[in-house]
SEKEVO-444525 format. One record per residue (C-alpha): residue number from 1; residue in three letters; x negated, y, z negated. Coordinates in Angstrom, 2 decimals. Each point is the difference from the previous one (the first is absolute). Layout:
<nodes>
<node resi="NUM" resn="ala" east="X" north="Y" up="Z"/>
...
</nodes>
This chain:
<nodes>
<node resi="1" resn="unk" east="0.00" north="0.00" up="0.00"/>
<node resi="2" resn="unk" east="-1.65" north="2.90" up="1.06"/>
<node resi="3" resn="unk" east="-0.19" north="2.68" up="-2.89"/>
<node resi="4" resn="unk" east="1.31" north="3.90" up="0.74"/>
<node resi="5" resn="unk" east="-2.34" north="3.18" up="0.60"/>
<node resi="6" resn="unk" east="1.48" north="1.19" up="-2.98"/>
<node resi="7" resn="unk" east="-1.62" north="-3.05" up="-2.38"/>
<node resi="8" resn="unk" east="-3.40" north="0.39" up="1.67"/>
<node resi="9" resn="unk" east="-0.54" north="3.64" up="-0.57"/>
<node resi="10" resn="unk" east="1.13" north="-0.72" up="-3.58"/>
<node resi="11" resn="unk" east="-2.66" north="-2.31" up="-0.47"/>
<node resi="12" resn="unk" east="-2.76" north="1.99" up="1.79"/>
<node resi="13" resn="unk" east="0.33" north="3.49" up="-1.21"/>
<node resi="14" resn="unk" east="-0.97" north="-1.00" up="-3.91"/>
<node resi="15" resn="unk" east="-3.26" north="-0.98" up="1.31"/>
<node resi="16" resn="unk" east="-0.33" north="3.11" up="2.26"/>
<node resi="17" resn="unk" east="1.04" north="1.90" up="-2.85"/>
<node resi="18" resn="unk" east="-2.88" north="-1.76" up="-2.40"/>
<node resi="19" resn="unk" east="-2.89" north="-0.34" up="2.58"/>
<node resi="20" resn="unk" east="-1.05" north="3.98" up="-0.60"/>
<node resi="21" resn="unk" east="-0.01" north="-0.37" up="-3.66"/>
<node resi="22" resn="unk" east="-1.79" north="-3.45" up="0.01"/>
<node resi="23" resn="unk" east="-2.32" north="1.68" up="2.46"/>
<node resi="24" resn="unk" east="-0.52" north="3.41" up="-2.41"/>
<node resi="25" resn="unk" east="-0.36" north="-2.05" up="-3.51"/>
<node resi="26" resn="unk" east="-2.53" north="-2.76" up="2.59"/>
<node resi="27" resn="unk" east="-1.91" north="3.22" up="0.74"/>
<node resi="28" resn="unk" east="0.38" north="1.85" up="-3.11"/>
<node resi="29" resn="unk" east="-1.46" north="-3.66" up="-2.09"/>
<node resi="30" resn="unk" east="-2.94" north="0.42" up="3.08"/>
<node resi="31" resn="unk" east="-0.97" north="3.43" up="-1.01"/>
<node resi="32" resn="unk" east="-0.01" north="-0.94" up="-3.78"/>
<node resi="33" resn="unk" east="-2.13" north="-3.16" up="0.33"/>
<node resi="34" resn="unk" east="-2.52" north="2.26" up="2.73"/>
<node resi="35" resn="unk" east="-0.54" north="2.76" up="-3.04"/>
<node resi="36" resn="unk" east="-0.26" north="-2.28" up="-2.70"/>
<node resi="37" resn="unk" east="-2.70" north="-1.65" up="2.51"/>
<node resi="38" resn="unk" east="-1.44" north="3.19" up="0.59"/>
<node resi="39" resn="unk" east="0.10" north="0.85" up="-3.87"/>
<node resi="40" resn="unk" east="-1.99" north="-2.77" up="-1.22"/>
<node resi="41" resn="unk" east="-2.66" north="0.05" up="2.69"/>
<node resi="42" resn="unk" east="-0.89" north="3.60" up="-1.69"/>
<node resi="43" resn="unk" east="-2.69" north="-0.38" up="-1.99"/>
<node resi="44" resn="unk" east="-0.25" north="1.46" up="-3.55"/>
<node resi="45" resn="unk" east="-2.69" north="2.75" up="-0.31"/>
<node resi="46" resn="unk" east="-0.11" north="-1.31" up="-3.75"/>
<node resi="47" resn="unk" east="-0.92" north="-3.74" up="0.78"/>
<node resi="48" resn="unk" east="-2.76" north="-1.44" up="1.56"/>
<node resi="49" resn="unk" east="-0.47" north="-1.42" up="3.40"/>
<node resi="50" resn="unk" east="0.00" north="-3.68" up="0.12"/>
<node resi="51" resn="unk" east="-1.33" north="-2.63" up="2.94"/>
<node resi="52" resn="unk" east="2.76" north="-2.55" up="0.73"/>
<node resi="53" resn="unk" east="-0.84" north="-3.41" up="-1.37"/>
<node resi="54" resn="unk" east="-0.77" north="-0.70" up="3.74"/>
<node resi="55" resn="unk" east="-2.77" north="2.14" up="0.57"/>
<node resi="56" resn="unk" east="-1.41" north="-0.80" up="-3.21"/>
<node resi="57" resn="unk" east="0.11" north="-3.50" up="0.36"/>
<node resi="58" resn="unk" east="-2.25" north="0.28" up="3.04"/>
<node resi="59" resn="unk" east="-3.28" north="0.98" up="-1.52"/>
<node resi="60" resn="unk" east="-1.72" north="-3.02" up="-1.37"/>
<node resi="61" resn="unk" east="-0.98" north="-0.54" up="-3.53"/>
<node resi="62" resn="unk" east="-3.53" north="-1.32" up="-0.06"/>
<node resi="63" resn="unk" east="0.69" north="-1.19" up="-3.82"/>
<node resi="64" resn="unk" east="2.99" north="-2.06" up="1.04"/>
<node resi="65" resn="unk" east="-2.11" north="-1.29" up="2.62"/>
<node resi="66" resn="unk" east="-2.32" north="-1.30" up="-2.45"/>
<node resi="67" resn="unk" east="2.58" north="-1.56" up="-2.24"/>
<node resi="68" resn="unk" east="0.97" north="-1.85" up="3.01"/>
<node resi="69" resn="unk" east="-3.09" north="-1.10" up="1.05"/>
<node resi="70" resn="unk" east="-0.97" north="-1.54" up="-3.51"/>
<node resi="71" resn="unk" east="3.53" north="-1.98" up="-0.18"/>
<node resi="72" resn="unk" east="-0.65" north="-1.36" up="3.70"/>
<node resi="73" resn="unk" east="-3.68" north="0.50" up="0.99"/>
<node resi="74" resn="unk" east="-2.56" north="-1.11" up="-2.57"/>
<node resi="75" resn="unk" east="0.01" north="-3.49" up="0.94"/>
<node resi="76" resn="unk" east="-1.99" north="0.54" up="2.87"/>
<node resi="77" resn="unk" east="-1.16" north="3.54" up="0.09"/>
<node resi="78" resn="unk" east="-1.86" north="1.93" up="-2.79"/>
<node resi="79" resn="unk" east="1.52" north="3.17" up="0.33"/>
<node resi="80" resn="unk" east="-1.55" north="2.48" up="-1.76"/>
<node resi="81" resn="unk" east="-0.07" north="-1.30" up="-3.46"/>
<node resi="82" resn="unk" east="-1.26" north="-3.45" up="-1.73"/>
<node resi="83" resn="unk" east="0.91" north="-2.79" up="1.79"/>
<node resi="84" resn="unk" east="3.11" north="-1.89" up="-2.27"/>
<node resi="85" resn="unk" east="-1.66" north="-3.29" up="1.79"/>
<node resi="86" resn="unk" east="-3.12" north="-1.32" up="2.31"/>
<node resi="87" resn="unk" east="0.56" north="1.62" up="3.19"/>
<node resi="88" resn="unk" east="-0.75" north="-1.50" up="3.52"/>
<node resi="89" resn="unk" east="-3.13" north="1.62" up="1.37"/>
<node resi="90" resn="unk" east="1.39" north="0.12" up="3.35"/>
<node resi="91" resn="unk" east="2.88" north="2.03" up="-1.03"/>
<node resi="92" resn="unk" east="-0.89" north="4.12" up="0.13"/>
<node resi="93" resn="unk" east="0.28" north="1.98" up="-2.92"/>
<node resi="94" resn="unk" east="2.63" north="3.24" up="-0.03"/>
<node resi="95" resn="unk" east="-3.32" north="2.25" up="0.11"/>
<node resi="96" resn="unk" east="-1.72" north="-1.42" up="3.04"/>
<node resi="97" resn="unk" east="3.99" north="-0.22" up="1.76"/>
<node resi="98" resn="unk" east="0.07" north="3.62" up="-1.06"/>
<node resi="99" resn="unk" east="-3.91" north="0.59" up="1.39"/>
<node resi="100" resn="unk" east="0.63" north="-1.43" up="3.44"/>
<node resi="101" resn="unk" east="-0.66" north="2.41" up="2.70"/>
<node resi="102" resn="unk" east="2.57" north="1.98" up="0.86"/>
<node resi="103" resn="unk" east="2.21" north="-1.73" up="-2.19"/>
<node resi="104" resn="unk" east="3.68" north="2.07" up="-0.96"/>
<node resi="105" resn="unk" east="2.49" north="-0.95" up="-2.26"/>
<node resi="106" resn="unk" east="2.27" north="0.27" up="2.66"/>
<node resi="107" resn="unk" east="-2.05" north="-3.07" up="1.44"/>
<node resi="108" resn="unk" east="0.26" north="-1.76" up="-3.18"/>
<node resi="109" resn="unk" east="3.54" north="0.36" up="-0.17"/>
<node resi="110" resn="unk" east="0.85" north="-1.50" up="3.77"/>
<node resi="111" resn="unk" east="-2.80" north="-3.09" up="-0.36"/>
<node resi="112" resn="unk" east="2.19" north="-0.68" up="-3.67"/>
<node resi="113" resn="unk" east="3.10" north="0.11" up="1.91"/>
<node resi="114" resn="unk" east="-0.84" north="-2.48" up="2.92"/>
<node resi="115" resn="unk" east="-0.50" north="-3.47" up="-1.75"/>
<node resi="116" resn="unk" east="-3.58" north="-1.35" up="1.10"/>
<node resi="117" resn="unk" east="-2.38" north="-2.66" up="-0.72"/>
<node resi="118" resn="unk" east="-0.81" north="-1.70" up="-3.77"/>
<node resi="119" resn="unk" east="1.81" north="2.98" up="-1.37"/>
<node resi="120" resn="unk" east="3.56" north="-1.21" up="-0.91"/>
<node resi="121" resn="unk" east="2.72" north="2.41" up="0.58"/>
<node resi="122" resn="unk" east="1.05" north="1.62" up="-3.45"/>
<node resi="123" resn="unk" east="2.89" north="1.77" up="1.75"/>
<node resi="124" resn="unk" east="-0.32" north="3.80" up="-0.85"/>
<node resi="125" resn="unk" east="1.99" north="2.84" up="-0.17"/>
<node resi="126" resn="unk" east="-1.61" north="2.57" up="2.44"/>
<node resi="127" resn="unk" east="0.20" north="2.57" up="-2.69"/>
<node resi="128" resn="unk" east="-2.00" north="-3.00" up="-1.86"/>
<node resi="129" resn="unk" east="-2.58" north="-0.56" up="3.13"/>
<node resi="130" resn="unk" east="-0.04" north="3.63" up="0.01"/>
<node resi="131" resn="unk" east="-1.38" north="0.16" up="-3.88"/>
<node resi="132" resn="unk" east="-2.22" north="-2.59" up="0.23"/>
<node resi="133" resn="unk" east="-2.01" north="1.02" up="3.12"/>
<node resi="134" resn="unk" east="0.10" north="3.83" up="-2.09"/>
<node resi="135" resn="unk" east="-1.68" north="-2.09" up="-2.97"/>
<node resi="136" resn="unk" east="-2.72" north="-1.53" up="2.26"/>
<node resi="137" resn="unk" east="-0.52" north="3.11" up="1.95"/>
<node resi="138" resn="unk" east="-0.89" north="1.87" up="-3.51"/>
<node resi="139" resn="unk" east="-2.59" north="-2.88" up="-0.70"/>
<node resi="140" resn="unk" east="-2.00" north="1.43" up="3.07"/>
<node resi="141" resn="unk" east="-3.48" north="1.48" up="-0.52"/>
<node resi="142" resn="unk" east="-1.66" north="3.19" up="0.69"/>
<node resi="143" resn="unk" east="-2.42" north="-0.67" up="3.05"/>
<node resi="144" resn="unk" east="-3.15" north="0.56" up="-1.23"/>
</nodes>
């Protein structure tokens, strides 16, 4: 049964009636959450500056790197302090890694991260590699 004009324009103009207040209170909710946006990324001439955690988290920590490298290293390696057991003579120390020629921790880092001969694969953060190649790098000597 095929319904009148009359029924159809009924049921249409409500919704042409609410579209231009949805629309104003849709822009008017826009406008709030853009200044409140806007508000907070003001900085406070009273508080200090802060790095985000991100940026931060990026510059390796030679003494974590250490910490690291005694839990997984010192079986084979004798890295800077007393040897907790015999180590292998073949094996190099940190100080001669961090004495090779041209040698960068940046080096370090990407020959840790690519698993490789006798060495097993401990499975390192790279914020981890990133420490421990710092820690070796600061066990490098002055050319005399």
């Amino acid at each position: 049964m095929p319904m009148s004009h009359r029924t159809v324009t009924w049921r249409v103009r409500p919704i042409q009636r609410c579209a231009p207040v949805a629309a104003r209170l849709l822009a008017i909710a826009a406008a709030a959450c853009a200044f409140t946006s806007l508000a907070n990324g003001q900085s406070n001439e009273n508080e200090p500056v802060q790095k985000p955690d991100a940026i931060q988290a990026k510059k390796p920590d030679p003494e974590n790197g250490r910490a690291v490298a005694r839990a997984l290293c010192t079986n084979c390696h004798m890295i800077g302090d007393q040897p907790n057991s015999a180590v292998n003579a073949d094996v190099p120390s940190f100080v001669a890694i961090a004495n090779i020629h041209d040698q960068s921790a940046e080096r370090i880092s990407n020959w840790l991260h690519n698993a490789h001969g006798p060495m097993p694969n401990a499975h390192l953060t790279r914020k981890e590699l990133g420490d421990v190649a710092a820690y070796i790098m600061s066990l490098r000597q002055p050319k005399p």
